[in-house]
C-alpha positions as CSV (number, residue, x, y, z in Angstrom):
1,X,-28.4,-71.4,111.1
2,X,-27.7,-69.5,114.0
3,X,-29.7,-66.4,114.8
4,X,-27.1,-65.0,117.3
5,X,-26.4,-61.2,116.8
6,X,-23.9,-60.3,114.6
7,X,-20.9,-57.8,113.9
8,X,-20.0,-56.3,111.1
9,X,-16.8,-55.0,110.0
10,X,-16.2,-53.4,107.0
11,X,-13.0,-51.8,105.1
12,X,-12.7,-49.7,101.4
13,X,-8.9,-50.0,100.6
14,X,-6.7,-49.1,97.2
15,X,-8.0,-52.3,94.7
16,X,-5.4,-55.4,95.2
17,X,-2.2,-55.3,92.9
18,X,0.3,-58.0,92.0
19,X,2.6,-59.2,94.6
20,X,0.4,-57.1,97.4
21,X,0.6,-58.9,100.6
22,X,-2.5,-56.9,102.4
23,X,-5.0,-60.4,102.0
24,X,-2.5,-62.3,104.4
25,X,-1.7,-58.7,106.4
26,X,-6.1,-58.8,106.9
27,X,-6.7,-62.3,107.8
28,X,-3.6,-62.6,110.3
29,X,-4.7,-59.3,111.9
30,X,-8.0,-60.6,112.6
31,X,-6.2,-63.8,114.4
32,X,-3.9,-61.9,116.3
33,X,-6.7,-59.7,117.8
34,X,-8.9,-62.1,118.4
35,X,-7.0,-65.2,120.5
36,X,-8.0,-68.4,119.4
37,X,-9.1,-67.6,115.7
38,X,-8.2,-69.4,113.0
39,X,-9.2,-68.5,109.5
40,X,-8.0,-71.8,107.4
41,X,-11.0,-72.7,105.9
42,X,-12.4,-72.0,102.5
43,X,-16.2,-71.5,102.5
44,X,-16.7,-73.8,99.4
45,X,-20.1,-74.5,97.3
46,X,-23.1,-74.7,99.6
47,X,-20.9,-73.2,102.5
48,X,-18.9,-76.5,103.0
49,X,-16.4,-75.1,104.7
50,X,-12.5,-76.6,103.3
51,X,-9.2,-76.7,105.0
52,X,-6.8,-75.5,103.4
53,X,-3.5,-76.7,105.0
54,X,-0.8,-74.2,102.8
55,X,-3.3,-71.4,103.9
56,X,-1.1,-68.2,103.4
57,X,0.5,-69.5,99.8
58,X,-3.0,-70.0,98.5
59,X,-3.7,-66.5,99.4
60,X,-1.3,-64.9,98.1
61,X,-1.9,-67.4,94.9
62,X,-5.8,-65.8,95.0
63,X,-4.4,-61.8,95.1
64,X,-3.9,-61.5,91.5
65,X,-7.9,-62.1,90.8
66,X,-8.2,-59.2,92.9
67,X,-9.9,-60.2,95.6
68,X,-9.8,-62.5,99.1
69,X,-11.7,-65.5,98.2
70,X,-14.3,-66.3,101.8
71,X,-12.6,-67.8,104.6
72,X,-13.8,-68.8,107.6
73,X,-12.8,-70.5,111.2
74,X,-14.8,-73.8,110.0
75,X,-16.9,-73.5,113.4
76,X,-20.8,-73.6,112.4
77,X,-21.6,-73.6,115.8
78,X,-19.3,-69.8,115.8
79,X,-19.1,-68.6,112.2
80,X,-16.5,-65.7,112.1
81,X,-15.9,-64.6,108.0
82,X,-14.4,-62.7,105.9
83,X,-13.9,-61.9,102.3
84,X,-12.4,-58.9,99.7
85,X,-13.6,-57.7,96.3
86,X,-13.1,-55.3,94.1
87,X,-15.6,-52.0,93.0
88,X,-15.2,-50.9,89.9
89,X,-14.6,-47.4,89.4
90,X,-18.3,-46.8,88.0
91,X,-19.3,-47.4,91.2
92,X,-16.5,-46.4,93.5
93,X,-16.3,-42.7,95.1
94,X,-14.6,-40.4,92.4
95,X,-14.6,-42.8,90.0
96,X,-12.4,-44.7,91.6
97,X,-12.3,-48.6,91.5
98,X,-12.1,-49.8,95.2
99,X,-11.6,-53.1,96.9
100,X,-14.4,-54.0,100.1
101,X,-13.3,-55.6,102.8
102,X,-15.9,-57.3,105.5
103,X,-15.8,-59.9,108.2
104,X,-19.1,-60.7,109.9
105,X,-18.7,-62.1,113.6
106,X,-20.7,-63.4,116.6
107,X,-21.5,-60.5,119.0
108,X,-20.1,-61.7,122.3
109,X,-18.0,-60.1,124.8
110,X,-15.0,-61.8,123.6
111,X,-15.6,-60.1,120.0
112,X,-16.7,-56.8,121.9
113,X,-13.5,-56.8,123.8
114,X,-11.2,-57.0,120.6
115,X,-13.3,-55.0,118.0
116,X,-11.6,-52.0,118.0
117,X,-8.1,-53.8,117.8
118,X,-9.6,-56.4,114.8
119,X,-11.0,-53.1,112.9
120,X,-7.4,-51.4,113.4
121,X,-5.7,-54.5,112.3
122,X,-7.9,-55.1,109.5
123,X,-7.7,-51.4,107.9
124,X,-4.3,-51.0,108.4
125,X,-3.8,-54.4,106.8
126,X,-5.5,-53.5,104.2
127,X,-4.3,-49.3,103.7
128,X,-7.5,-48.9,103.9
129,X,-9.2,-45.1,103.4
130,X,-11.8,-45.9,106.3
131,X,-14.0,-48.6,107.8
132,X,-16.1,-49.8,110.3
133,X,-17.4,-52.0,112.7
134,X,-21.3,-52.3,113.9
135,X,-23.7,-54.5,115.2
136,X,-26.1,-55.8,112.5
137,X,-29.1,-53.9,113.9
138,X,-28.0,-51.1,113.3
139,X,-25.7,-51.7,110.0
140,X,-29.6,-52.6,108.7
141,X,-31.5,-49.1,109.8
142,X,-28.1,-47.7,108.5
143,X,-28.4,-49.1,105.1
144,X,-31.6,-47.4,104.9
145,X,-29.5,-43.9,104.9
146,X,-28.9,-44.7,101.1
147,X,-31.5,-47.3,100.0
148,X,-33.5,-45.9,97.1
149,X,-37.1,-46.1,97.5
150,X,-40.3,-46.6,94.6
151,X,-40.9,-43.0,94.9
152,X,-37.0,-42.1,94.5
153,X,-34.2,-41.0,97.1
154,X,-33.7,-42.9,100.5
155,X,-36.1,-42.6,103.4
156,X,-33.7,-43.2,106.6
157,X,-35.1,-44.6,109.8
158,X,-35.3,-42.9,113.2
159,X,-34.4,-39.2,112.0
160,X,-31.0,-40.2,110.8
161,X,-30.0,-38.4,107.6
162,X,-29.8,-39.6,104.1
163,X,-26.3,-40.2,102.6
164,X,-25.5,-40.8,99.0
165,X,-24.5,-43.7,97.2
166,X,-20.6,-44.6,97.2
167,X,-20.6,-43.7,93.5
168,X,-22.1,-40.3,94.3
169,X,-19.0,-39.2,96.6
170,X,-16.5,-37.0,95.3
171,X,-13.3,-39.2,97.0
172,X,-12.3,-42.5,98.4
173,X,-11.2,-40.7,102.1
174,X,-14.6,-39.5,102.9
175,X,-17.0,-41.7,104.6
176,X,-20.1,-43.1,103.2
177,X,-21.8,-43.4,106.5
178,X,-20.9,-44.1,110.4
179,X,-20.6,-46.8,112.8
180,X,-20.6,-47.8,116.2
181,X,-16.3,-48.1,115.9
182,X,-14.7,-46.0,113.1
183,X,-11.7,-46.2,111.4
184,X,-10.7,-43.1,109.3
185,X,-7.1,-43.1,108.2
186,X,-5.0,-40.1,108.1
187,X,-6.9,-38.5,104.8
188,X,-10.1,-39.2,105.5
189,X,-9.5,-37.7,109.2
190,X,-8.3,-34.9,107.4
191,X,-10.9,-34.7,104.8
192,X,-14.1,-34.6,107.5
193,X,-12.0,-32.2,109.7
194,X,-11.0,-34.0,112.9
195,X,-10.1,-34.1,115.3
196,X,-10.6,-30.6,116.2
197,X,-10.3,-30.1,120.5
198,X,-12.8,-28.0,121.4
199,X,-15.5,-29.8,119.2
200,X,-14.5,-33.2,119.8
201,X,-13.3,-33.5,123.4
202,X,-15.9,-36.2,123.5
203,X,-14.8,-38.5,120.8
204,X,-11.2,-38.2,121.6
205,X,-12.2,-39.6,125.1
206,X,-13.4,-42.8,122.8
207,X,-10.8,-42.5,120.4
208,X,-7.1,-43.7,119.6
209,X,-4.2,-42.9,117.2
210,X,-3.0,-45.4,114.9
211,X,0.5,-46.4,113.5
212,X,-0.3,-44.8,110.8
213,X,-1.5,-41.6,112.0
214,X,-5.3,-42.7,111.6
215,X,-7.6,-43.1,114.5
216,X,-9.9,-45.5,115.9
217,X,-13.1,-43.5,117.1
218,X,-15.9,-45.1,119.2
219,X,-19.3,-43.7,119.2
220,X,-20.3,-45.3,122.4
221,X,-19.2,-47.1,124.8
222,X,-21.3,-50.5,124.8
223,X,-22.4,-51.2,121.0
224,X,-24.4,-49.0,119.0
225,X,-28.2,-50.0,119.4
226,X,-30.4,-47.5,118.1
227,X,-33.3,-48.2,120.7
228,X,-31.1,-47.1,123.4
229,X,-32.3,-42.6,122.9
230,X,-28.4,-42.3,124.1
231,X,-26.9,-44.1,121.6
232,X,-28.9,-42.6,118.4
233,X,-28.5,-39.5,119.9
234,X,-24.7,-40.1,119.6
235,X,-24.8,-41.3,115.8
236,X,-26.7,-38.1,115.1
237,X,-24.8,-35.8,116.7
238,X,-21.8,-37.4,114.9
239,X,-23.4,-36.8,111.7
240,X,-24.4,-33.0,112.7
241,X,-20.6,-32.5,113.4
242,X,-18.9,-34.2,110.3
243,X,-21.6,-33.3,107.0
244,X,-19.1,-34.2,104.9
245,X,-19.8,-37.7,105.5
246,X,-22.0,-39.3,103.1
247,X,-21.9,-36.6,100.7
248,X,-23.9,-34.3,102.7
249,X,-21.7,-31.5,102.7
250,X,-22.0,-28.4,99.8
251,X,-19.6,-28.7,97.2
């Protein structure tokens, strides 16, 4: 198994309906930003990966189960994944079901170079509320921000704050948590207040509109490692500027 560092990227979208094309829209977004990649592989039983020569059809064939069945690029040697399922509403923000999108990836400079592009691709693919995309270091002392502990409520790493649990926000476009690169479509931008000039001269210098009228906003410039002082001092000044973001704010 290879013990290379990792990306992850990760979208919540409206759940799948019938006849919705945003599976195929997902997976061709991540080969168009990312030259070379081809997802036609099934990751079968015991992670034999199968080809699956009418690719798009069986996808589309998959989208009435309400989710996108793993795929992969059928390279062990440089796994690149991704899959879709569904939240129910018990457990989705506002009671609302929700479908998860996420693609792991090796963390080279090729994936580096197109990550904001695949994350863009991916979550406007998918009409997604918001997403991200983060190294898995930090994804795991992120995940901390809501991991219950024996004695109760979270107990986040390195000063970051605790968030709540998805089920525990009050609406699909806010944010359960940041990343290195963030996508918040239109609502959620609206929803956490930005961008607002005078506050956020410095992510807009790290930040780009979407078709849509969503934006891609990076917290830093190389990818978020939170032994770098600089770059957790970015994720919690982020946090200190947006408390609506995990449920933090007062209702």
């Amino acid at each position: 198994m290879s013990t290379q560092k990792r990306l992850d990227l990760t979208v919540y979208a409206p759940v799948l309906v019938a006849n919705d094309g945003r599976t195929l829209a997902v997976v061709r977004g991540m080969e168009r930003a990312l030259p070379g990649l081809r997802l036609n592989w099934e990751v079968g039983r015991g992670g034999r990966p199968i080809e699956l020569p009418q690719r798009d059809a069986w996808l589309v064939e998959a989208t009435p189960r309400g989710k996108l069945p793993l795929l992969c690029n059928g390279d062990e040697t440089y796994p690149v994944t991704v899959s879709g399922r569904g939240r129910s509403g018990r457990l989705g923000p506002g009671g609302q079901p929700l479908l998860d999108v996420q693609a792991e990836l090796p963390l080279d400079a090729a994936v580096i170079a197109a990550a904001g592009e695949m994350l863009e691709r991916v979550a406007e693919g998918a009409c997604a509320f918001w997403g991200h995309a983060t190294p898995d270091d930090a994804a795991l002392d992120i995940a901390y921000q809501t991991a219950p502990t024996l004695e109760g409520p979270p107990s986040p790493r390195r000063g970051l704050p605790a968030l709540k649990l998805l089920e525990q926000i009050r609406a699909p476009e806010i944010p359960y948590y940041l990343g290195w690169l963030n996508y918040w479509s239109a609502a959620a931008a609206q929803a956490i207040g930005f961008p607002d000039p005078t506050r956020d001269a410095a992510l807009l210098s790290r930040a780009r509109r979407t078709a849509s009228g969503g934006w891609v906003v990076q917290l830093t410039d190389a990818p978020l490692d939170l032994d770098n002082p600089a770059h957790l001092d970015a994720l919690k000044r982020a946090y200190e500027r947006f408390p609506e973001i995990g449920g933090r704010a007062a209702p």
